[in-house]
N, C-alpha and C positions, 0 to 999 in steps of 0.2 A: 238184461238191461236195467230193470231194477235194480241191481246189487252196485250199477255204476253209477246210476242215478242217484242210490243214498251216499254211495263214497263222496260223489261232486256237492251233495247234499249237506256232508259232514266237514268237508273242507269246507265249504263256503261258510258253513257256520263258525268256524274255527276261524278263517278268516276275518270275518264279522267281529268273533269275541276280540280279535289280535287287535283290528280296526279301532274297538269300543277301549280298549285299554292303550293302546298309541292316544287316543284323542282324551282320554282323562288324565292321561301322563301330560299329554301336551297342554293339558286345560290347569294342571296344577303345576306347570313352569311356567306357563304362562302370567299364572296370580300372583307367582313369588318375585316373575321378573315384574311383570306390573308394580309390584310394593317394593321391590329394590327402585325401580326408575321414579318412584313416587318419594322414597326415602331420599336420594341421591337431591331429586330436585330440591327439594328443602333444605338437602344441604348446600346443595349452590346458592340459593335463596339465601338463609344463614352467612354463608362465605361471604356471597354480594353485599350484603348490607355491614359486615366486620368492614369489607375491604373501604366499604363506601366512608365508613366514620375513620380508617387508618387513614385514607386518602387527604379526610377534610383535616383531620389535626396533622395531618406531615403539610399542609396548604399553610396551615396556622402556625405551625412550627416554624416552616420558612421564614414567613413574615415576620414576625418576632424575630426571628436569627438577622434576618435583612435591617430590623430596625435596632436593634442591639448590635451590630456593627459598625451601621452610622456612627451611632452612641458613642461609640468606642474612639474612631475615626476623627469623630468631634471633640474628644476628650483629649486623646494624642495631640491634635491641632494646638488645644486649649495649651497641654502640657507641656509641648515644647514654647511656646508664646512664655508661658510664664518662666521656662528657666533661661531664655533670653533676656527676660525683663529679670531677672534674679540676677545672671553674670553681668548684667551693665548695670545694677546695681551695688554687686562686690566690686565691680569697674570701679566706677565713680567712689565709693568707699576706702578703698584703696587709694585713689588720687586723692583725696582727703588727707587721710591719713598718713599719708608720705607729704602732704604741704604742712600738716601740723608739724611732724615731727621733725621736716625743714625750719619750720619758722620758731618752733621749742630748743633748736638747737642752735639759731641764729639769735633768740634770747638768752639763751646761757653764754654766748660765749660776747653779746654786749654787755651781760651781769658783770662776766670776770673781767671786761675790759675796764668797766666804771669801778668795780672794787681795784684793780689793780692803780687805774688813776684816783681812785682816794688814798689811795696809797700814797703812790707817789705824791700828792700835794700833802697828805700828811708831815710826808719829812721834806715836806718845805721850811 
């Protein structure tokens, strides 16, 4: 009975050491995922606060784009105003210029009329 007593004796021990090396194995995954889940966090941390500054200048960005729009919007407005006011001023320009050029040609042709009657009284 002793001979089975040491064998149970010997496995138990082996047991034990198997036990003692599972639980250091497990004890050194354990630290490395610890320090992975400690790394990761700070890199979430990290990310969180990039994403947090992306987030506030694409806010800023917006804004600016929204009001550089208007800008824009307001300027179109502006721009077509003033080539409205530009064509009624080639308008009116134009009627001008066709009354001059009526009335420059309705004085050349009373010039030739009064040269023509000094004429004719000439050879009176």
């Amino acid at each position: 009975m002793t001979d089975r007593v040491r064998e149970k004796l010997v496995q138990l021990r082996n047991d034990v050491d198997n036990a003692i090396a599972r639980a250091e194995d497990a004890e050194g995954k354990n630290k490395h995922l610890t320090q992975e889940l400690l790394e990761k966090e700070n890199e979430i941390k990290s990310l969180t606060v990039r994403l947090e500054h992306a987030e506030a200048t694409l806010e800023e960005n917006d804004k600016e784009l929204k009001e550089k729009t208007a800008k824009v919007r307001d300027l179109d407005v502006r721009t077509e105003q003033a080539e409205r006011a530009v064509a009624a001023a080639e308008a009116e320009r134009d009627k001008w210029e066709a009354k001059y050029e009526e009335s420059e040609k309705k004085y050349r042709d009373v010039k030739n009329e009064l040269a023509e009657l000094e004429r004719q009284m000439e050879g009176l």
